[in-house]
C-alpha positions in Angstrom: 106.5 65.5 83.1 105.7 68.7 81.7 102.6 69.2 84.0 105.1 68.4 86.8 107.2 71.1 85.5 104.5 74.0 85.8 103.2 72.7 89.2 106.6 73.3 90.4 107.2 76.5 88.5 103.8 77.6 90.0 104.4 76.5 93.0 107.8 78.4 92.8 106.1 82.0 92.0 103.2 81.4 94.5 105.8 80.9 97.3 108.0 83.8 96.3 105.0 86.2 95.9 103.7 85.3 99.3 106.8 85.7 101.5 107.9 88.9 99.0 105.9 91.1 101.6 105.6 89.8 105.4 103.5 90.2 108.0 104.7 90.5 110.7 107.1 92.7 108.9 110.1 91.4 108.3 112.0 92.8 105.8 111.9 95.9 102.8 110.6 99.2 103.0 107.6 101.2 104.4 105.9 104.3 103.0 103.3 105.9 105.0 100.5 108.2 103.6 98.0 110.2 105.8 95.8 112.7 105.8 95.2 115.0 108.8 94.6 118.5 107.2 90.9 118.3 106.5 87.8 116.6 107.8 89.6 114.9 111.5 92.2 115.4 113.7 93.0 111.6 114.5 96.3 112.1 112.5 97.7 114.4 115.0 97.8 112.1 117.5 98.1 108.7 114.9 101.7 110.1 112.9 103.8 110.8 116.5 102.7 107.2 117.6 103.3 105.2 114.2 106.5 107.1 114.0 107.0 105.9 117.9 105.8 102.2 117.4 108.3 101.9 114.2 111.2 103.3 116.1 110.7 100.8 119.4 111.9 98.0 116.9 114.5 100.2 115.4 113.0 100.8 111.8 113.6 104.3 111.4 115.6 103.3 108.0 113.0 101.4 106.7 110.2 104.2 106.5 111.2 105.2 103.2 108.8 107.8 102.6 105.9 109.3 104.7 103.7 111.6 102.9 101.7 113.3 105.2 98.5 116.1 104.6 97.4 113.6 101.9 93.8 115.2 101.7 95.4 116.8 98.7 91.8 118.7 97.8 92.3 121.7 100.4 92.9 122.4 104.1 91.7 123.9 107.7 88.0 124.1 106.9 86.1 122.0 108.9 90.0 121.8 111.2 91.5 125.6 111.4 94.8 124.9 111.4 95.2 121.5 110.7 98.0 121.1 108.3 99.8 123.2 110.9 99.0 120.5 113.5 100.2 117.6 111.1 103.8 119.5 110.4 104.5 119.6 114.2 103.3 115.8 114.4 105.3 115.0 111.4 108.4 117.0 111.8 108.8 117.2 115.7 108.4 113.2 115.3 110.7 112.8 112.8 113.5 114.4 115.6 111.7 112.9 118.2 112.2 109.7 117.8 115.3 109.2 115.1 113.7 109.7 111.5 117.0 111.0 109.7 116.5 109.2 106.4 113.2 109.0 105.9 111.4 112.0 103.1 108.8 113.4 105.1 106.6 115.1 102.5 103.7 117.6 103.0 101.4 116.3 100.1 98.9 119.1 100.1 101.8 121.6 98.9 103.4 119.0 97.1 101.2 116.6 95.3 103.4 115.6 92.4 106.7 115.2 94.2 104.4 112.7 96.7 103.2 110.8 94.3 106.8 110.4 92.5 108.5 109.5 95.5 106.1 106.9 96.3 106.4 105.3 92.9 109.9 105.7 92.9 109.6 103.4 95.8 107.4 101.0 94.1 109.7 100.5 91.2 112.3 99.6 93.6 110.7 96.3 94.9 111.4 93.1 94.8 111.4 89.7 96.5 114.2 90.7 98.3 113.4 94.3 98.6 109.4 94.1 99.0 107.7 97.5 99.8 104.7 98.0 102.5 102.3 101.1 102.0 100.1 102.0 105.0 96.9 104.2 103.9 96.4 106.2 106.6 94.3 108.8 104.9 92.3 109.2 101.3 92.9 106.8 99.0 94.0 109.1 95.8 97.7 110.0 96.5 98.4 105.8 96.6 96.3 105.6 93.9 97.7 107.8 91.2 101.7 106.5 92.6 100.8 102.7 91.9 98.9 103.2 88.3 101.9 105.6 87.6 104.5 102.7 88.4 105.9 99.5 87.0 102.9 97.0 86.9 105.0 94.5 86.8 106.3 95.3 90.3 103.1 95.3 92.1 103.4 91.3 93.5 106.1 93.0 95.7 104.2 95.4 96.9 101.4 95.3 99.9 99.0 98.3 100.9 97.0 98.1 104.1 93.7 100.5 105.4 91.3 100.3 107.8 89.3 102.7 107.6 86.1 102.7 104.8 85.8 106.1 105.0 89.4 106.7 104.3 89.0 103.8 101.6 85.7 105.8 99.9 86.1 109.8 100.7 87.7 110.6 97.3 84.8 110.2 95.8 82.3 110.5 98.4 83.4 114.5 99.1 81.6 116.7 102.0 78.6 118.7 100.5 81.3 122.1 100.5 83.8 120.2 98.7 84.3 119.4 95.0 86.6 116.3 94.2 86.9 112.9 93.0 90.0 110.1 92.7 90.9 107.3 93.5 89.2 104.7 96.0 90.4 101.2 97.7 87.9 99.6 95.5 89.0 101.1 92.4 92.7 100.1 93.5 91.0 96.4 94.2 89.9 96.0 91.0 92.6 97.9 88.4 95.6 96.4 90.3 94.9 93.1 92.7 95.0 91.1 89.2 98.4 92.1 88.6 99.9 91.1 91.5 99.4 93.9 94.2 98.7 92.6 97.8 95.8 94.3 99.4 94.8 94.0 103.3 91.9 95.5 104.7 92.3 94.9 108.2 89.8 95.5 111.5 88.7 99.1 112.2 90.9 100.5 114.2 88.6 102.5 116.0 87.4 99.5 117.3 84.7 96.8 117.0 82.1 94.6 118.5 84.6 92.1 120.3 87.6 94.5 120.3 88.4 97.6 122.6 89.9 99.7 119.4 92.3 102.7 120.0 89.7 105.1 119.9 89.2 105.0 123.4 88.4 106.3 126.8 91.5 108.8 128.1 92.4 107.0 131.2 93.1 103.9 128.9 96.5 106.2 127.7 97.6 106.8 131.5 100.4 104.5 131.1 102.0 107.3 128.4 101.3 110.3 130.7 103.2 108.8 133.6 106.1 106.5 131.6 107.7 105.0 134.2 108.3 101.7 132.1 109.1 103.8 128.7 113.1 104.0 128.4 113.9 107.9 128.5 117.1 106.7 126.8 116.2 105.7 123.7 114.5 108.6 121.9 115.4 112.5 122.0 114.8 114.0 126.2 111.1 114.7 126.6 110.0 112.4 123.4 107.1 110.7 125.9 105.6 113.8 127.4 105.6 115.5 123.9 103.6 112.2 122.3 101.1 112.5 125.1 100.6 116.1 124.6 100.0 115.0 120.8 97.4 112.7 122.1 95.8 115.9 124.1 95.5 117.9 120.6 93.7 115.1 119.1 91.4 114.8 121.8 87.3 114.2 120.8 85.6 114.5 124.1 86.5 112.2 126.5 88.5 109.6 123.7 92.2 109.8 122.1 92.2 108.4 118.7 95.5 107.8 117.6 93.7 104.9 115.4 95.6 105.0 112.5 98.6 103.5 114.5 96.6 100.6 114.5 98.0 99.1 110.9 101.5 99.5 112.4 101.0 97.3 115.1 99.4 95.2 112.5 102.6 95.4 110.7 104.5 95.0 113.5 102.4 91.8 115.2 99.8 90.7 112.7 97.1 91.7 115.5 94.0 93.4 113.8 91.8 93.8 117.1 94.0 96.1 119.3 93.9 98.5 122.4 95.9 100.7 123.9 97.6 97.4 125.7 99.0 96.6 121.9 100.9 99.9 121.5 101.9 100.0 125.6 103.5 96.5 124.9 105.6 97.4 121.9 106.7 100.6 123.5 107.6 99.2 126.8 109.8 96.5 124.9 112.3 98.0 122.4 114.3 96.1 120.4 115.0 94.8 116.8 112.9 93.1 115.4 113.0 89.0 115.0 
């Protein structure tokens, strides 16, 4: 009877600790953290559309937090005016497309307040109140929020990347730079035992079997001419304005808005996506299920 007794209670935990934190989402908070003022400009175009992908299912309030310029080590080097590119992607998305409660916090200025927000938000969770943290940029603003919270709180808590280079670049700096911190394997290791929920989806980019969202321009037509994209429900002008952030990412002939990519992960549960993925939630608004 007693070995009965922890089976169940086992059982119990197990089932609460994996439908604390959803995918698709379903219900608690978001925080966001990205980079986008050093090294590449996919940010530009990736913050506008995540903000754009989370507001077609009406989850404004739920994006707690997003800490953006998250490449906390310096800016505009190898991107002149890059953490002027991210404001206008953060802020002018924020309006946009309905952001009113969410703390949209410049991390390179701001370091410490970031990281206290963010575990401020960790602390909060719970199996009712689970908390979701996309790493959309270096790994060492996350990392220094969740070894700074409640451990105990980390089963309610899920962090998703795609990207190795985002998961490795605090310690693999660029020969001009001098920095280390924390990586996605260092995270792994320190905080997976006690509870935290790490996934490491698909490249974004794209993949052997999968287009990506890095991706030939014409692929992005369907956003320059939104015919099907309701000019009702976000602030007049909100499409044209996301294309034209698409246009100051541009790498050649490709967009990259890749880092949107985890929120139609988020979103779906799809890891191998194209531009089709983030046409399809835009062109059918609504709450979620």
């Amino acid at each position: 009877m007693k070995f009965y007794s922890i089976s169940i209670a086992f059982f119990i935990f197990t089932l609460n600790s994996a439908f604390s934190q959803t995918i698709p989402f379903s219900k608690g908070r978001i925080v966001i953290s990205s980079d986008g003022n050093e090294h590449d400009e996919d940010d530009w175009a990736a913050t506008p559309m995540s903000l754009a992908l989370l507001a077609a299912k009406e989850l404004q309030d739920d994006l707690v937090i997003y800490s953006f310029s998250d490449h906390t080590w310096g800016s505009n080097k190898e991107k002149p005016g890059a953490d002027g590119q991210m404001r206008e992607s953060a802020f002018i998305g924020a309006k946009n497309f309905g952001f009113k409660k969410t703390k949209f916090i410049e991390a390179s200025t701001a370091p410490n307040y970031a990281v206290i927000e963010i575990t401020l938000q960790i602390n909060k969770s719970s199996a009712k109140d689970p908390l979701t943290i996309i790493a959309a940029g270096p790994m060492d603003v996350v990392g220094d929020a969740i070894n700074e919270a409640d451990s105990t709180k980390l089963k309610h808590v899920r962090l998703i990347s795609h990207s190795v280079w985002n998961d490795e670049h605090a310690d693999k700096p660029y020969e001009w730079e001098k920095h280390e911190g924390w990586t996605w394997a260092e995270i792994k290791e320190e905080f997976e035992p006690m509870g935290l929920q790490l996934d490491h989806i698909s490249d974004q980019n794209g993949g052997e079997d999968y287009e990506g969202l890095k991706t030939d321009l014409s692929k992005y037509d369907w956003l320059k001419n939104p015919t099907n994209l309701n000019p009702k429900l976000f602030e007049k002008d909100s499409w044209t304005w996301l294309y034209s952030r698409l246009v100051a990412a541009q790498k050649g002939e490709e967009f990259d808005p890749s880092d949107a990519g985890m929120i139609v992960y988020l979103l779906t549960g799809n890891q191998k996506n194209s531009p089709q993925n983030l046409k399809e939630i835009l062109e059918n608004p609504g709450k979620m299920k």
